[in-house]
N, C-alpha and C positions, 0 to 999 in steps of 0.2 A: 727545749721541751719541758713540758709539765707536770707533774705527778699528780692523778688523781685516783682517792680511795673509792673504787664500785663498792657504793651503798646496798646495791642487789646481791654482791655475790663475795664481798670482802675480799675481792685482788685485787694488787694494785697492779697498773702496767705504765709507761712511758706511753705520750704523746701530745701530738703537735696541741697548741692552743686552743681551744673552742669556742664557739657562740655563745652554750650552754653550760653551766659546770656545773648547777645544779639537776640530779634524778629524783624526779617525786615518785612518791608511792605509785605502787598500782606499776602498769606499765607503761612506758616510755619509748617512742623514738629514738633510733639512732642513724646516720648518716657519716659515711667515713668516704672517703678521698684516696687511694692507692696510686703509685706509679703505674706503669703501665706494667713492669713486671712482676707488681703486687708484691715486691720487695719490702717500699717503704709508704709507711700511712703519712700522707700529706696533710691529710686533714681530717678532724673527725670531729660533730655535734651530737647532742641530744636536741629533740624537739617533745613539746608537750604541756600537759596543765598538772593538776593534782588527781584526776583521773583517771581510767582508759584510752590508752593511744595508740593506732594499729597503723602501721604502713602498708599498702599495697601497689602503690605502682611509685616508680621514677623517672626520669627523662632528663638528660641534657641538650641544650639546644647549642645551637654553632656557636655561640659568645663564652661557652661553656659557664652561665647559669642554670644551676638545680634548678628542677620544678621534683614536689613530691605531691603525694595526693594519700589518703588514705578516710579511715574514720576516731572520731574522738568521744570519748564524754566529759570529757572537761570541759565544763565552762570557764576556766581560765586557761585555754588553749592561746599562745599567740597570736593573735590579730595585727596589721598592719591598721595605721591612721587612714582613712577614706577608701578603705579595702568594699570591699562589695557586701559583705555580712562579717559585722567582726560582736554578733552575739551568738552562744549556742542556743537552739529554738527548743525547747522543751527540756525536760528529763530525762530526753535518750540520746541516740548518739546521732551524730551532724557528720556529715561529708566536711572534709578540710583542703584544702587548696595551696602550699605553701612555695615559697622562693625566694632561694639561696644566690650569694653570690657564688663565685668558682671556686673560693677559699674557705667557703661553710662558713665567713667569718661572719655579715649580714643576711639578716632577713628582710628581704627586699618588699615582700607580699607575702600575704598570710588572709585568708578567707573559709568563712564558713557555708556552705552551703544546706536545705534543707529547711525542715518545718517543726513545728511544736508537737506532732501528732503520730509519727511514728519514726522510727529510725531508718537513715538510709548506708549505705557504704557506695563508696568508690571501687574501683578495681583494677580502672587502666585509665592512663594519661598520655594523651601524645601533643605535641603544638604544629601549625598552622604554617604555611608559608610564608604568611602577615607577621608570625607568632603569638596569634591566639593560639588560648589553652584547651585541647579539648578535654574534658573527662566523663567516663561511662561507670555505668555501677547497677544498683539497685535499688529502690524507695520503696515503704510501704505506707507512704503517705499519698493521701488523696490529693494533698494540695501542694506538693512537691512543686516547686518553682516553674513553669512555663515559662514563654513567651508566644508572643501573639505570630499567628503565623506558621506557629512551629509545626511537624508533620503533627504531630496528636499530643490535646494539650488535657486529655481524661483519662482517670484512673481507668483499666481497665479491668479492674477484678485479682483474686486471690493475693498470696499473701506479698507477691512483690512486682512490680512492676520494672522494666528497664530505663534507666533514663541518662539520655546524652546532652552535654550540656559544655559551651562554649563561654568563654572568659577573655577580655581583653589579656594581655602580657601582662600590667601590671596588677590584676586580677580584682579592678574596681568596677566595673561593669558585668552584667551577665548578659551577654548580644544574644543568644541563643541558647532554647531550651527545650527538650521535648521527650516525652515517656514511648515508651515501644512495648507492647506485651498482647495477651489475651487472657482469657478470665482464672488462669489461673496462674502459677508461678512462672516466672521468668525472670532469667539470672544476665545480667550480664558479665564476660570474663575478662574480653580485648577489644581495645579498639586502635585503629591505625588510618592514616590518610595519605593517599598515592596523590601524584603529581598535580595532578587537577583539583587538589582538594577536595575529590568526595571523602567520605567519611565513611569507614568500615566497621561493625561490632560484633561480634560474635559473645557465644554464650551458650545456651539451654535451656530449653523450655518444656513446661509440662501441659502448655495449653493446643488444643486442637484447634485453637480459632486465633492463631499465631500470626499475624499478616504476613502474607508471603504475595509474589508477584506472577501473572501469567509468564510462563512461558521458562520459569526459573528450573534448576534441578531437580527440586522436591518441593512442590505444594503442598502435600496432607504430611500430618505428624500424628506419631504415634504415641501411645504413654509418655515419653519423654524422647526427647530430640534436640538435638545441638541445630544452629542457626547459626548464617550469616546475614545481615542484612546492610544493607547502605544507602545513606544518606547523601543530599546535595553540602555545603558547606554551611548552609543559612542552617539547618538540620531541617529543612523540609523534603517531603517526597523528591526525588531523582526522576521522576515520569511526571506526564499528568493524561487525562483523556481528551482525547478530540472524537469531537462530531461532528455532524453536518447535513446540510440536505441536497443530495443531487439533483437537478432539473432534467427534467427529460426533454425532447421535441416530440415524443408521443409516445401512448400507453405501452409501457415494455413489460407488462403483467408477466410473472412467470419466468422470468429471462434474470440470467446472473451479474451479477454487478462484482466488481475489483474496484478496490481504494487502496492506493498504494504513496506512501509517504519515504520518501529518497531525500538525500544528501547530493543526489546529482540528478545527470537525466540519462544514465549509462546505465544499462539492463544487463552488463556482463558483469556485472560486481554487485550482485547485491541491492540490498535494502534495508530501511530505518524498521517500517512495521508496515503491518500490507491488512487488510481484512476482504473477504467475502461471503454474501451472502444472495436471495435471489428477491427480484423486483415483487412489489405487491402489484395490486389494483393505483391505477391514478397517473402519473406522470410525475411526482416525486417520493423519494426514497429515502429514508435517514439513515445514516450510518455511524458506527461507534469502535472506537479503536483505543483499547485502553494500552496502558504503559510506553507511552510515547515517551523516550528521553527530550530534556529541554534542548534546544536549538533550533535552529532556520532551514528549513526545505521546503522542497516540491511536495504537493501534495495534488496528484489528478487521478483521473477516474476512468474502467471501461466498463459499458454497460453491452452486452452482446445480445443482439438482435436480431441478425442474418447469420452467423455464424455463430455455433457449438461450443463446448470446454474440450469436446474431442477436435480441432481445429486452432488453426489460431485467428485471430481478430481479421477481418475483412470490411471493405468497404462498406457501410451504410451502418455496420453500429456503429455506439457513441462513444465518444471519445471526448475528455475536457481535464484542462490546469485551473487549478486554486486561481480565481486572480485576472485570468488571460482568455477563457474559457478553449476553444482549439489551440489558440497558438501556444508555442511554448515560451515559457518565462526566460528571460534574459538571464536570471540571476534566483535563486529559493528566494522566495516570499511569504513564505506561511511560516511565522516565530510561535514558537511552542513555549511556553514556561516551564519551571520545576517544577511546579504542582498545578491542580484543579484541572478542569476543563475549559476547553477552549472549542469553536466552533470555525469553523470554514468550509461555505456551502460551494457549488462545485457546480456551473452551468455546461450541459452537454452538446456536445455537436455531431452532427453527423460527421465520421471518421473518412476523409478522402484525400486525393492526393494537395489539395492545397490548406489541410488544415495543418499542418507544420508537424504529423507524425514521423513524415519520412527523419527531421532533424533530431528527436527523441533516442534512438540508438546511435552507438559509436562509431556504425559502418555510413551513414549519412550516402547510402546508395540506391535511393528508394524502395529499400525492404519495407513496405507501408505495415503496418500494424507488429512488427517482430518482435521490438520491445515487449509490449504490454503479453504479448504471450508466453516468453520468456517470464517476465515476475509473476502469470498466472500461474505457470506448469511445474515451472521450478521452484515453489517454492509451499508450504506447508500452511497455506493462508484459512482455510478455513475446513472441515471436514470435507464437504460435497466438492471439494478441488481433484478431482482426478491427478493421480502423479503420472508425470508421464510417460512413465514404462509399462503404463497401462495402453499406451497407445504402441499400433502396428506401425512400425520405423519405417518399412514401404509406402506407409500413409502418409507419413509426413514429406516423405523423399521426392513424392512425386510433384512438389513447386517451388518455388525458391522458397517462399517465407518458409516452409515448413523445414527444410535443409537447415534455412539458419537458425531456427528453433532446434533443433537437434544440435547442430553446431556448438551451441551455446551452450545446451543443458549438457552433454557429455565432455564440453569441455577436459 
């Protein structure tokens, strides 16, 4: 052990060896090392330049190397040789990036992030399954680093904007970058990433025009409001939109249409995202169905013709799969991405016993149309959907399909 005089506060105390032994002015970084009963200090640093140095988040990964993160004004903050930014960008303070071995004894990587034009902060760091780095914070620079691709690569107004932003391990690249906010402040506090590598952040916002997602817990914000939002890994959107245009075989003016986007072709479990709305003039119809998660499914269609929303689906309306038009797909065919819009038009048929609806439910007993009546009624697809306790249970009791539509829904 080694004796070192605190320059800040004139005590001396015992301990282990450091990376750092010099404290510059102003304030400094520290990082210490405990057993696990916090008995005995293993190891303890200083980190810093001749400036202001702020720590706000830590992290160790499974090799048990530090990562820390916070904000600096030093321009001679530690930098690593081919680190990803190893100048500070103006006169105010720079996002920092740093990493330790397990001993606090090397600095592995060291990176600045940020711009010439205003100051940003860090807040929270978590890494990747890969072991990229992820870190979220704050900028109030316009030109805060992007990347191409990224959900939203513009400022969007008042004093600070969110911004998440992804780092190789050795923290010489920046893979991913992107700001989050609305026109007026926005903090971000935490962020974290579950199995699948989305990416979580949370925070506080005082903007009413805050991106938020259909169908989420709370869309409108009030004077201020705390936020969760999540990203895909790349840091783009988690959804994107699909549209499309249905074909009809004749004028279905006036008549309701169902679009319904599944992970399978089972009507007792659910669905990905579903929309309704009712036919115009003409023989096709477009439809749009925002916050689709990315992946592979069924995407088919009923347009009701002969039959009612107080009813379920009967021979002679239409009925069609992405891809297949009556028959049903072998296997989901319609690949969605993480972001933007995507289209998949939908050709109709008339729904009878050899268009392959009876295989569509899990009963495969010639309940002809059950399915699609089931994700019409049970499900919360568009205002004008009747729920269906709106309907008399005698009414539906009196034919099979309708038995197994109730069957289904009271599950």
């Amino acid at each position: 052990m080694s004796t070192w005089q605190d320059t800040l506060s004139h005590r001396t105390f015992q301990r282990p060896q450091v990376l750092i032994e010099t404290v510059y002015s102003n304030h400094d970084i520290f990082v210490s090392k405990f057993d696990s009963s916090l008995e005995n200090l293993l190891a303890s640093t200083f980190i810093g330049g001749s400036d202001y140095d702020y720590l706000e988040a830590l992290y160790v990964d499974s090799s048990g190397a530090v990562f820390v993160a916070g904000y600096t004004y030093s321009s001679d903050f530690p930098t690593t040789v081919g680190a990803y930014d190893t100048t500070l960008n103006g006169s105010l303070n720079d996002v920092f990036v740093s990493k330790f071995d397990s001993n606090l004894e090397n600095l592995l990587a060291s990176t600045f992030i940020g711009t010439a034009n205003h100051g940003e902060i860090a807040t929270s760091l978590s890494l990747g399954s890969s072991g990229d780095v992820y870190v979220a914070g704050y900028t109030g620079s316009s030109d805060f680093p992007t990347t191409v691709g990224a959900y939203d690569t513009t400022y969007n107004g008042g004093n600070y904007d969110i911004f998440v932003s992804r780092l190789n391990n050795d923290l010489e690249n920046l893979l991913a970058s992107t700001l989050i906010g609305g026109s007026d402040d926005d903090i971000a506090r935490s962020l974290c990433l579950d199995s699948s590598g989305a990416v979580y952040v949370a925070g506080y916002t005082h903007s009413s025009d805050f991106p938020t997602t259909e169908g989420t817990y709370n869309t409108s914000s009030s004077p201020s409001n705390c936020f969760v939002s999540k990203l895909d890994s790349n840091l783009d959107t988690t959804s994107a939109t699909v549209t499309g245009t249905l074909t009809l075989p004749s004028d279905a003016n006036g008549t309701e249409y169902f679009v319904i986007i599944d992970n399978d072709t089972d009507g007792d479990n659910g669905y990905i995202a579903a929309t309704s709305d009712t036919c115009g003039p003409g023989t096709t119809v477009d439809y749009p169905i925002s916050n689709v998660p990315a992946g592979t499914y069924y995407i088919y269609a009923c347009v009701r013709i002969v039959s009612t929303h107080d009813s379920p689906p009967e021979s002679d309306d239409f009925f069609g799969f992405y891809g297949t038009g009556n028959s049903v797909p072998t296997e989901p065919n319609a690949v969605i991405p993480s972001s933007g819009t995507v289209s998949f038009d939908i050709t109709l048929g008339i729904m009878d016993s050899s268009s392959g609806i009876d295989d569509v439910g899990d009963n495969d007993d010639g309940s002809s149309g059950c399915f699609i009546a089931t994700m019409a009624y049970a499900s919360p697809m568009a205002h004008n959907v009747k729920i269906l306790r709106d309907f008399i249970d005698v009414s539906l009791l009196r034919n099979r399909p309708g038995r197994l539509f109730a069957r289904f829904y009271y599950k």
